[in-house]
C-alpha positions as CSV (number, residue, x, y, z in Angstrom):
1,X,156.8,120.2,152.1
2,X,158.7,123.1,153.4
3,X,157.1,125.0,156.3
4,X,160.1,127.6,156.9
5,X,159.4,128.3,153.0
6,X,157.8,132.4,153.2
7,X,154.9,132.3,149.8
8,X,154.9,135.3,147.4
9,X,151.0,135.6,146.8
10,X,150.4,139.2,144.6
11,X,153.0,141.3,146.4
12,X,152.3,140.7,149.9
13,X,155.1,138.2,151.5
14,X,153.5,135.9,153.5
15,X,155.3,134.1,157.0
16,X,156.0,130.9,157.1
17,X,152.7,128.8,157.9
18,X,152.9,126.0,160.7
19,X,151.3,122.7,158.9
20,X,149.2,120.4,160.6
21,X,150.4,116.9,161.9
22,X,150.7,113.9,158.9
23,X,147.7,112.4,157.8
24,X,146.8,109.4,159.3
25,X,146.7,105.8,158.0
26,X,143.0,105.2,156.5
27,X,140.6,102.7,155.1
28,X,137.8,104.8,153.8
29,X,136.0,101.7,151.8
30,X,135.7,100.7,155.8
31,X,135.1,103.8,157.2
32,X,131.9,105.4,158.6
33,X,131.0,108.6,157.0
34,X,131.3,110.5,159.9
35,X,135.2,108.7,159.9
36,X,135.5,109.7,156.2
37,X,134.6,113.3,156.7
38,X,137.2,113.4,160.1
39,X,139.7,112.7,157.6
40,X,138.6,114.5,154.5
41,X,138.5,117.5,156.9
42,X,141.9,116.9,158.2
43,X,143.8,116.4,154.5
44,X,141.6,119.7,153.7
45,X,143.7,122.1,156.3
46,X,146.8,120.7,155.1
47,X,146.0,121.0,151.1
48,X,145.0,124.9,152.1
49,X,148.2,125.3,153.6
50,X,149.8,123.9,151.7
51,X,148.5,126.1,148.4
52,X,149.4,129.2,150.0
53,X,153.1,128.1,150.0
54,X,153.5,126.4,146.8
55,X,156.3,127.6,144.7
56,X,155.9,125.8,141.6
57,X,152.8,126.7,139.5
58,X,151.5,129.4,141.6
59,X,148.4,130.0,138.7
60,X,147.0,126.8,139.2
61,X,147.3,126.4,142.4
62,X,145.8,130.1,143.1
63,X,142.3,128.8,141.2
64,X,143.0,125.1,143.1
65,X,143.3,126.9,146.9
66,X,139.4,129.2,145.5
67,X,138.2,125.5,144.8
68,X,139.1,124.1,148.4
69,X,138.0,127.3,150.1
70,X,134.7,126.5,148.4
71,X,134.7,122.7,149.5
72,X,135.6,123.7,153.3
73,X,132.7,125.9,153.2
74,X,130.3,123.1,151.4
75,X,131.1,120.0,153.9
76,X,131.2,122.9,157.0
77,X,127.0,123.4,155.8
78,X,126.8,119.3,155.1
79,X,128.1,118.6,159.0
80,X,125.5,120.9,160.3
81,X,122.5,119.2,158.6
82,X,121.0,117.0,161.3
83,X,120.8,113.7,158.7
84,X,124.3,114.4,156.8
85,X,125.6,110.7,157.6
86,X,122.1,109.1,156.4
87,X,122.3,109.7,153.3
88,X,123.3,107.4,151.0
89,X,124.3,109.4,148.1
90,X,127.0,110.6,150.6
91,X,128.4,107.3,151.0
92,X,129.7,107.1,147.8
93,X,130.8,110.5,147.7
94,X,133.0,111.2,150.5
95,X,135.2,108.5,149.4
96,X,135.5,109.6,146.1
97,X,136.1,113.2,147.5
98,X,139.1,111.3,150.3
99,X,140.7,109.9,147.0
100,X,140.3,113.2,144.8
101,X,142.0,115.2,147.9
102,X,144.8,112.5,148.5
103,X,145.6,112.5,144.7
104,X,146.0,116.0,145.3
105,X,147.9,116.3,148.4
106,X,150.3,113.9,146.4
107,X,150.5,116.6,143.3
108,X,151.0,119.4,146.2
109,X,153.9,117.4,147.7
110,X,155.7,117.2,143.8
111,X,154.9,121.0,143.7
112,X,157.1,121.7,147.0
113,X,159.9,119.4,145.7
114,X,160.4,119.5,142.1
115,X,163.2,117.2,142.3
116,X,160.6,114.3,143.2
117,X,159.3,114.2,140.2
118,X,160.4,113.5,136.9
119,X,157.3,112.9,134.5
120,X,157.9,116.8,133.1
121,X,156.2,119.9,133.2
122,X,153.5,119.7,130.9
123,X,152.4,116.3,132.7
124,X,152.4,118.1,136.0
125,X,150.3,120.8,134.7
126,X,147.9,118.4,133.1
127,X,147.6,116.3,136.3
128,X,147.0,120.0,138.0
129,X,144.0,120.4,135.7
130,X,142.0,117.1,136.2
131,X,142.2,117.3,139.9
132,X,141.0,120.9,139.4
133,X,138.1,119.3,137.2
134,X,137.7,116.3,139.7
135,X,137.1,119.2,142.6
136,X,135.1,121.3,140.0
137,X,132.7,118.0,139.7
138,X,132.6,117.3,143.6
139,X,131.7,120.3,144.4
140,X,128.8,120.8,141.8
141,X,127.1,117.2,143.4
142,X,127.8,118.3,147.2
143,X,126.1,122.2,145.8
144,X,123.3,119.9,144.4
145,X,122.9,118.0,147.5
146,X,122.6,120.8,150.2
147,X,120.9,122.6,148.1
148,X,117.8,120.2,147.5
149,X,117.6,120.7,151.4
150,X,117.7,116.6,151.7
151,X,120.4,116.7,153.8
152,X,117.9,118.0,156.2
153,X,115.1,115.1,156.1
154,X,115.4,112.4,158.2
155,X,113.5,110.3,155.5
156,X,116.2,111.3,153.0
157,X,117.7,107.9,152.8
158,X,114.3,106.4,151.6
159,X,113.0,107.1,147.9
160,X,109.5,106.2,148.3
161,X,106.7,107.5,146.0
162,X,104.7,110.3,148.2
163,X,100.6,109.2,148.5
164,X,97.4,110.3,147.5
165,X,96.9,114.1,148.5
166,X,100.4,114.9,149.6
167,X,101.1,118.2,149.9
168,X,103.3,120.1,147.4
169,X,106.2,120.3,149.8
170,X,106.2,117.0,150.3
171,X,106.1,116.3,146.7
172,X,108.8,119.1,145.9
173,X,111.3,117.4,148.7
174,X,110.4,114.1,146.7
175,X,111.1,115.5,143.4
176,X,114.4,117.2,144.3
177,X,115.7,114.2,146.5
178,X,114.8,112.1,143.3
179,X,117.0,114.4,140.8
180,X,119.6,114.5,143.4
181,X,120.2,110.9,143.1
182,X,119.4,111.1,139.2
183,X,122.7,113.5,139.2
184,X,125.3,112.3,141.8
185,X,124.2,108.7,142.1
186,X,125.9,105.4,140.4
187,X,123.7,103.3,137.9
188,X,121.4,102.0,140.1
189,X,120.9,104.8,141.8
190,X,119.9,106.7,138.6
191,X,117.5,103.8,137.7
192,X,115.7,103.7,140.5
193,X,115.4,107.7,140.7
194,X,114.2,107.1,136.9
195,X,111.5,104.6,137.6
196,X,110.0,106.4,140.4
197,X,110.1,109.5,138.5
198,X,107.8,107.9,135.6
199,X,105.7,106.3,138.2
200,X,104.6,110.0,139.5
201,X,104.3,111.2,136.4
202,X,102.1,108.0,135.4
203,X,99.9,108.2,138.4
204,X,100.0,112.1,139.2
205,X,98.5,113.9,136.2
206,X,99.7,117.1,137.5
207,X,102.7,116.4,138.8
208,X,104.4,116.9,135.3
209,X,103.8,121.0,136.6
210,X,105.9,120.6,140.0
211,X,108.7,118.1,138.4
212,X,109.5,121.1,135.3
213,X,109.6,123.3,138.5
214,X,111.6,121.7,140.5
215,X,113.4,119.1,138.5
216,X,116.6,119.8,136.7
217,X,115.4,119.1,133.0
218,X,118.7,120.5,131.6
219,X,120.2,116.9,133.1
220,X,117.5,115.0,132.3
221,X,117.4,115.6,128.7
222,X,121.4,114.8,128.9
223,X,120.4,111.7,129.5
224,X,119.3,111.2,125.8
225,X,122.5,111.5,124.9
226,X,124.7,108.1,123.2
227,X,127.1,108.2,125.8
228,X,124.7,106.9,128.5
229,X,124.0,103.3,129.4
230,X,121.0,101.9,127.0
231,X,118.7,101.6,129.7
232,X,119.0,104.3,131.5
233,X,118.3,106.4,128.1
234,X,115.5,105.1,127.4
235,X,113.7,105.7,130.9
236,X,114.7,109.0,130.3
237,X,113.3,109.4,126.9
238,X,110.5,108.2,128.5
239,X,109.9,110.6,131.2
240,X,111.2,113.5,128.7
241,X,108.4,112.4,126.7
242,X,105.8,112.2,129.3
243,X,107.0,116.1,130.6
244,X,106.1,116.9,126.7
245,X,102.9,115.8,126.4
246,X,101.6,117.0,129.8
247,X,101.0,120.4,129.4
248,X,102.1,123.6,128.3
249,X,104.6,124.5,131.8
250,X,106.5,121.2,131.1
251,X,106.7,121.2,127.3
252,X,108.2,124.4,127.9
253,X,110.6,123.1,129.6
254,X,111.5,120.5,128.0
255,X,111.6,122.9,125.1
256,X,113.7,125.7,126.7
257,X,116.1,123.3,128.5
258,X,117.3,122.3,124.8
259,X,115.4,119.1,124.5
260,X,114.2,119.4,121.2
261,X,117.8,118.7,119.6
262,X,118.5,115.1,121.7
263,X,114.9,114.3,120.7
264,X,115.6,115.0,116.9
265,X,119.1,112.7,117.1
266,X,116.9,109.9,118.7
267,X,114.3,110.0,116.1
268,X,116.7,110.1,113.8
269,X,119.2,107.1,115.5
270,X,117.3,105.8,118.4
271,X,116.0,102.4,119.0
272,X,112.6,101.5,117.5
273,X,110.7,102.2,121.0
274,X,113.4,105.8,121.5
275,X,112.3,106.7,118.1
276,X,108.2,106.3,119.4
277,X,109.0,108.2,122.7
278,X,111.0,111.1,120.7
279,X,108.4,111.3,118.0
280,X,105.7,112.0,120.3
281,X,107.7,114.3,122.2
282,X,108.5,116.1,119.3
283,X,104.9,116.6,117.6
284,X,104.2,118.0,121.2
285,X,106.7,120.6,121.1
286,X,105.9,121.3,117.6
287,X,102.2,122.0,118.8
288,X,103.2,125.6,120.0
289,X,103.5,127.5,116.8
290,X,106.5,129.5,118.5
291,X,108.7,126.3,119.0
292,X,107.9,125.0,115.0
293,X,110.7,127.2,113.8
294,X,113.3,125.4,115.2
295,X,113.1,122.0,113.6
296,X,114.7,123.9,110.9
297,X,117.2,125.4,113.2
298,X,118.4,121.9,114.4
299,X,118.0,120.0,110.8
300,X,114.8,118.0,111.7
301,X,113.2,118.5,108.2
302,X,115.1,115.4,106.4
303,X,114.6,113.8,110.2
304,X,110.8,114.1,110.2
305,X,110.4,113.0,106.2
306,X,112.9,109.9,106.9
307,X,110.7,108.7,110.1
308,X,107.3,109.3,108.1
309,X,108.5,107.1,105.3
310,X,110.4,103.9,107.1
311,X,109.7,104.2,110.9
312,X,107.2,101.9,112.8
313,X,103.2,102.8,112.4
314,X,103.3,104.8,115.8
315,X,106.4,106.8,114.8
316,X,105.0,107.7,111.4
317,X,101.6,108.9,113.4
318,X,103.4,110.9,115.7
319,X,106.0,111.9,112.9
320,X,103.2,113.0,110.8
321,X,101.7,115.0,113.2
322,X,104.7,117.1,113.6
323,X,105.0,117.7,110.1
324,X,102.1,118.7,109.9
325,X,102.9,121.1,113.2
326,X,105.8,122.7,111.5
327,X,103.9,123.1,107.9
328,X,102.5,126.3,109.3
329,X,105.9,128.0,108.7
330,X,106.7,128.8,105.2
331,X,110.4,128.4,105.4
332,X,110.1,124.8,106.1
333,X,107.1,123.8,103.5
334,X,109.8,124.7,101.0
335,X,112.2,122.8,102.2
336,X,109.7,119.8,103.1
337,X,109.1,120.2,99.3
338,X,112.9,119.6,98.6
339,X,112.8,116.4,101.2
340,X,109.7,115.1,99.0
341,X,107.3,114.8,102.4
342,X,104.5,115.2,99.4
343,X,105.2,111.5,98.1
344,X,105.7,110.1,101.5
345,X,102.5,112.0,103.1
346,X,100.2,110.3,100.1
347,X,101.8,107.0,100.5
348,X,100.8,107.5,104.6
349,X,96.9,107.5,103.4
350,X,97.4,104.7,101.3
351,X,99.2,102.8,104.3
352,X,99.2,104.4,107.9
353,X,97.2,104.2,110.6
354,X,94.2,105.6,110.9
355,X,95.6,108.4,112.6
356,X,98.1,108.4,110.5
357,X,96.1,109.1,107.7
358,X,94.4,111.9,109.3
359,X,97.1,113.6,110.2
360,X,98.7,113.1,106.3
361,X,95.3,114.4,105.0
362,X,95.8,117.5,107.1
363,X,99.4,118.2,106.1
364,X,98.3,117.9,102.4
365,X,95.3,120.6,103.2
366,X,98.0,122.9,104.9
367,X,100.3,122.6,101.7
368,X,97.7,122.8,99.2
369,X,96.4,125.7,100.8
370,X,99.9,127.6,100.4
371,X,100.3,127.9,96.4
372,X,99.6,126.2,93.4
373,X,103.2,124.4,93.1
374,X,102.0,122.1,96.1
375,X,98.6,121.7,94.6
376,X,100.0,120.5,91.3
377,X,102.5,118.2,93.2
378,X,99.8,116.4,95.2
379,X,97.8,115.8,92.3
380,X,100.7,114.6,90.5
381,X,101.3,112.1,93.1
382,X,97.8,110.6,93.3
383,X,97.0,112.3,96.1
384,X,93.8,113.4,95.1
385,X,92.8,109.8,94.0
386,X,93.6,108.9,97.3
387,X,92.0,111.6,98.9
388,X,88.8,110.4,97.4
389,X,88.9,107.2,98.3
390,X,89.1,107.5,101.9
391,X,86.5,109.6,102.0
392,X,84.6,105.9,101.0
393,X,86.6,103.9,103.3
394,X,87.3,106.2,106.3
395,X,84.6,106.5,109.4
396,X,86.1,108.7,111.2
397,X,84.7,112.3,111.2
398,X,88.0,113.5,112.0
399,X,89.6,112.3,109.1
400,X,86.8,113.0,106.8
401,X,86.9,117.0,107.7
402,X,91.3,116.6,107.0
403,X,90.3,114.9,103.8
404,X,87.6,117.1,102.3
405,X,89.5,120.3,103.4
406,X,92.3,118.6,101.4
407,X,89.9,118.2,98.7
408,X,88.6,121.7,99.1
409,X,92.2,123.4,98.7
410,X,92.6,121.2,95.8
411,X,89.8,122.0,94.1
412,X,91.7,125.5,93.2
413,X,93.5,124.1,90.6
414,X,91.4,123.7,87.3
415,X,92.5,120.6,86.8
416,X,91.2,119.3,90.1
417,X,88.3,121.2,89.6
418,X,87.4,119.2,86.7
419,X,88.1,115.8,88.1
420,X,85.8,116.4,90.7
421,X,82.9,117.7,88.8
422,X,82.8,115.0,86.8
423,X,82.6,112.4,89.2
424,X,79.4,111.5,90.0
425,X,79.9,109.5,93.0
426,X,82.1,112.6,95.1
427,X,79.2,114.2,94.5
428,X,76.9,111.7,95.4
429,X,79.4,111.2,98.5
430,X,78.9,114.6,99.7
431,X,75.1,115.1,98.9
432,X,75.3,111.9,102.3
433,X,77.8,114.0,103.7
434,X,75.3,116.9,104.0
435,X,72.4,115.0,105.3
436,X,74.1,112.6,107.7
437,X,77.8,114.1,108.2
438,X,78.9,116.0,111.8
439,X,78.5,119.9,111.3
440,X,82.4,120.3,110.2
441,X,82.1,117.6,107.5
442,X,78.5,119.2,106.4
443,X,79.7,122.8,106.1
444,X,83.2,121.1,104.1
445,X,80.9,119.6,102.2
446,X,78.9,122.3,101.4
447,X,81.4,124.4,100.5
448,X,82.5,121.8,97.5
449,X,79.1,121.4,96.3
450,X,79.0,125.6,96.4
451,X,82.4,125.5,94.3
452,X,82.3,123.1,91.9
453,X,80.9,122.9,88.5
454,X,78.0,119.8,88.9
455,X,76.2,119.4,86.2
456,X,72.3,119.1,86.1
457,X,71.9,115.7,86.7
458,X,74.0,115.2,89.1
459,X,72.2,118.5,90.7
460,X,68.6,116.4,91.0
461,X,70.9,113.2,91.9
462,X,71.7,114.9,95.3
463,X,68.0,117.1,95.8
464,X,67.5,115.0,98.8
465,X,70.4,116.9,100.5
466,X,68.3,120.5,100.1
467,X,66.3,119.9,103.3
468,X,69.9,119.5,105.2
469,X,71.3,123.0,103.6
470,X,68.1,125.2,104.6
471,X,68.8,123.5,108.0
472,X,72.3,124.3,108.2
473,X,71.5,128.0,107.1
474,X,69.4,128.2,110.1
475,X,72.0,127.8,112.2
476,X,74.8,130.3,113.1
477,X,77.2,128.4,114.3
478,X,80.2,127.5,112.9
479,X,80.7,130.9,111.2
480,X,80.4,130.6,107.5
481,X,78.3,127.8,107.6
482,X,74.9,129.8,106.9
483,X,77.2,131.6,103.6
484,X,77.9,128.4,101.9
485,X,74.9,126.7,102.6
486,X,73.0,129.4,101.1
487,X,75.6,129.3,97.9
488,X,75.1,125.6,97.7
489,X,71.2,125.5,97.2
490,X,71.7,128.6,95.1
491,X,73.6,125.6,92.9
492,X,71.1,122.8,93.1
493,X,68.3,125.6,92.7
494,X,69.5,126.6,89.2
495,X,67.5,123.4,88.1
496,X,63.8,123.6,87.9
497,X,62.7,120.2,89.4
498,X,64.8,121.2,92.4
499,X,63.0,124.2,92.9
500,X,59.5,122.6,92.8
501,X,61.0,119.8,95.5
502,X,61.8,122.4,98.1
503,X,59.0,124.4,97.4
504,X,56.8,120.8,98.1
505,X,58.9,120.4,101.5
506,X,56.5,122.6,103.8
507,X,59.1,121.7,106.4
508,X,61.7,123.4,104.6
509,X,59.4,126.3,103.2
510,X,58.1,127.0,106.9
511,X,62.0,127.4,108.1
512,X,62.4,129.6,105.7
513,X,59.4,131.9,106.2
514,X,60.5,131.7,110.1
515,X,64.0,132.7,108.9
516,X,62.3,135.6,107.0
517,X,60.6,137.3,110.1
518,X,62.8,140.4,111.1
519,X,62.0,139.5,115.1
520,X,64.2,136.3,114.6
521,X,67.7,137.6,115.2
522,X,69.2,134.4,114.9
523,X,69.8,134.4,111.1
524,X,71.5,136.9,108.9
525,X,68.6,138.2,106.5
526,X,70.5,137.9,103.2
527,X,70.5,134.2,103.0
528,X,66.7,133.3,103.6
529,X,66.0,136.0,101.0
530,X,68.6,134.9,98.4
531,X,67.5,131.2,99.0
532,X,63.4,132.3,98.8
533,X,64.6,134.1,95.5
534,X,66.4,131.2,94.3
535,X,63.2,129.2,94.9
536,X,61.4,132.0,93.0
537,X,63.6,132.6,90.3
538,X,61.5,130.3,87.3
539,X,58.6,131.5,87.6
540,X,57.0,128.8,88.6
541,X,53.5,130.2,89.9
542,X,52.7,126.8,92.3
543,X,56.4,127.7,93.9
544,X,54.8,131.8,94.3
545,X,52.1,129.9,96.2
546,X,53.1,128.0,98.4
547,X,56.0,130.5,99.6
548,X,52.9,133.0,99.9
549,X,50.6,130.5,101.5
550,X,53.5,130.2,104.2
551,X,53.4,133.9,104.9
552,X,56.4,134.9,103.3
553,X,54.8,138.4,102.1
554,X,55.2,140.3,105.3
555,X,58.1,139.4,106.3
556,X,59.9,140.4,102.5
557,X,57.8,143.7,102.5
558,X,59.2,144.6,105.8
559,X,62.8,143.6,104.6
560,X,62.3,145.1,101.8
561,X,62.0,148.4,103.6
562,X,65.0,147.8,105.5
563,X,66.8,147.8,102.7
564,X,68.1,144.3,103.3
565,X,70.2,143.0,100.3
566,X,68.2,140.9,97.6
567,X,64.7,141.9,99.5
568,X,63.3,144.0,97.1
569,X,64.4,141.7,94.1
570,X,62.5,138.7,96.3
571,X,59.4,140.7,96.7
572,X,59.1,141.4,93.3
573,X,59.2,137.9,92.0
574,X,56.9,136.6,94.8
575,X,54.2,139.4,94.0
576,X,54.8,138.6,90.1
577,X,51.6,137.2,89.3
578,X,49.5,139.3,91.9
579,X,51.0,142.7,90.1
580,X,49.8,141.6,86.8
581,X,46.2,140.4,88.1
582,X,45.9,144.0,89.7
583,X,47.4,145.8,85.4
584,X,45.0,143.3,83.8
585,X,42.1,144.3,85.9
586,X,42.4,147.7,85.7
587,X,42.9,147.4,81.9
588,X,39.4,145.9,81.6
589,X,37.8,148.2,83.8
């Protein structure tokens, strides 16, 4: 070094600048931290000195002296927290930071004397730029560290899980002392910040809000990455996981900090138990209609098909569901088309879990829903053969509403349509279906028996199931369901020993006629009337009766004058016989 040396910096000359005395000897794996920073400190003054009189690449050394300006300032803030020398994060960084600086002090020393060193200029300038990076890195982790404010705690050194009904400063200092140590620390420090993350996300259910606030998911989803120790990858899959499926804030995150990619490569790659946590994490993202698009965008298609077909029963569920997530967008039902997800969806009802079957079920309603190409490609699969099946062997209501909307969206191809028709036990199935099923499965139901083509005797096979309809068009609730249950007894009404059974039910008649009365506003007049004409329509003189006897009359004259759709028609064939008794009297008078 050459102190009587003046520096061009720009255009300004500067004087000659006194340097401080040598550095002294050190042992820094011995030192206290307070001993380490004395002498980090001291080797600091000289290196800024010392890069304002540098004569041999002045560029690098220009962005070098910025990044030791900016560390002066950062361990200037660290001395005046109160609980600097506790922490233990520090330990291991000020030596690291000692050796970075005397590396560079060395480099600086070369600089001032080219003579002393032989290894060449492009060497030089490539040692120049990884104790640029090395500073670059140091002072991101001291940044990180004064700015969690945990420098400032005198319970900093302790990483212990916060109790029951702490408040959400005391939680947010928890969190941000935990990432801290997630970032700068060695292995076991970034274990141990792992495992107390998941263990306030396991016993915290809200907690998942405060960590996507005040966590750095950006790093924790580099975790996922190869490149990371085994374990420590799958603790964070883990907790990525866990921030998914805990509500909208943190699947956002996870989401917007990029973690959908990593979690795709995992699912694709992983272990058995990374490819459970990504698939989960991954139908959860997919849940929010405005993150489906980008399985596409990141090649997840093939991905998701692959991990429905050959991963473990718990990857296909969660796999499945995501599919079935992302089916919604019509870009990537074509190419799930290409990836043949229709074979491997079918082969999941033969095979998966029972919530893997539902979830299969509903991807096949979503796709036979969207054109006749998917229709014709589930049938030619077997998926309609399977689809009746489980509507024998499954228990679930859930899975019984996927699989008869399936049905239902299938039953728009004619040759669907015909299957089902003809078989007598589907519509035996869903004659039970309408007497005993939840209100989903029953209105599902009804809207296949509305649809298809029965014939007569399977019609009177299922007249037991007529009671259940002029129940279900009682109620209002969900929407539709009064429509096709009034279209389905419209069906089973076309045959005449139907139509005497319902008019025998006084239960059913009664309804009805209570259904009829205009001061009921619960019901939508058109269906009573067209199911009371449906009754009506044969004629039958002991059906005109008993619909009279229940006081139906009234209530059609007055609809009648309202104009209400199908009144009039009603009226007339209730009051059939009456009108001719009134001609045939007056003829004979």
């Amino acid at each position: 070094m050459h102190p009587s040396t003046a520096t061009v910096t720009g255009s300004v000359l500067l004087p000659p600048l006194p340097l401080p005395p040598p550095l002294p000897p050190s042992s820094s794996s011995s030192s206290s931290p307070v001993q380490t920073l004395d002498l980090i400190n001291h080797l600091l003054s000289i290196l800024l000195l010392s890069a304002l009189s540098v004569k041999s690449f002045v560029g690098r050394w220009q962005v070098l002296l910025s990044k030791l300006s900016s560390l002066r300032t950062s361990l200037s803030e660290i001395s005046d927290s109160p609980h600097w020398s506790e922490n233990l994060l520090l330990h291991d960084l000020l030596p690291t930071l000692l050796s970075t600086l005397q590396k560079t002090k060395s480099l600086s020393d070369q600089c001032h004397d080219p003579s002393s060193y032989t290894g060449g200029k492009l060497l030089m300038q490539s040692d120049l730029d990884m104790a640029s990076a090395s500073l670059s890195a140091l002072l991101h982790d001291l940044d990180l560290l004064i700015k969690s404010g945990v420098l400032r705690q005198s319970n900093a050194i302790v990483l212990s899980q916060p109790g029951p009904g702490s408040s959400k400063d005391d939680l947010g200092f928890f969190i941000r002392d935990l990432f801290a140590r997630l970032q700068i620390g060695g292995i076991e420090f970034k274990k141990k910040a792992l495992d107390s993350l998941l263990q306030l996300l396991r016993e915290d259910d809200k907690a998942a809000v405060l960590v996507a606030k005040e966590g750095d998911i950006r790093y924790l989803i580099h975790l996922l990455d190869s490149s990371h120790q085994p374990s420590l990858r799958e603790q964070a899959a883990v907790a990525v996981s866990v921030l998914a499926t805990s509500g909208d804030s943190s699947r956002n995150a996870v989401f917007e900090e990029g973690g959908l990619g990593p979690l795709l490569r995992l699912l694709e790659a992983g272990s058995s138990g990374l490819k459970e946590k990504a698939a989960m994490a991954v139908e959860a993202i997919t849940a929010d209609p405005d993150n489906a698009w980008a399985i596409s965008a990141y090649g997840g298609v093939p991905v998701l098909v692959e991990a429905c077909r050959s991963g473990s029963p718990l990857t296909q569920t969660f796999a499945a569901g995501a599919m079935k997530n992302v089916a919604a967008v019509e870009e990537i039902r074509a190419a799930l088309a290409e990836e043949g997800a229709v074979a491997v969806l079918v082969q999941l009802l033969v095979s998966g879990t029972d919530s893997a079957q539902e979830k299969a079920a509903n991807n096949l309603w979503i796709l036979a829903s969207s054109g006749e190409d998917f229709r014709a490609s589930i049938i030619r699969e077997g998926g309609l053969q399977r689809l009746l099946q489980l509507i024998q062997e499954s228990s679930s209501p859930d899975t019984l509403e996927h699989v008869l909307r399936g049905i239902y969206a299938l039953s728009s191809s004619a040759l669907a349509a015909r299957i089902l028709s003809s078989s007598n036990p589907f519509i035996l199935q869903l004659g039970e279906l309408v007497k005993h099923g939840n209100v989903i499965v029953q209105q599902m139901s009804a809207s296949l028996l509305a649809n298809l083509s029965i014939s007569d005797a399977s019609k009177r096979a299922i007249a037991g199931s007529m009671g259940a309809l002029v129940r279900m068009v009682e109620s209002s609730k969900p929407v539709g369901l009064q429509e096709v249950a009034t279209e389905a007894l419209a069906s089973l009404l076309t045959v005449r020993s139907n139509r005497k059974d319902l008019a025998k039910d006084e239960k059913s008649v009664l309804r009805l006629v209570q259904m009829l009365d205009p001061k009921n506003e619960m019901v939508c007049k058109k269906f009573p009337v067209s199911v009371i004409s449906a009754i009506l329509a044969g004629g039958s003189q002991r059906c005109r009766k008993r619909i009279v006897a229940a006081g139906a009359y009234p209530h059609l004259q007055k609809l009648a004058e309202m104009d209400v759709a199908g009144a009039k028609k009603a009226l007339q064939r209730l009051a059939g016989n009456r009108l001719k008794s009134i001609f045939s009297r007056t003829w004979r008078e």
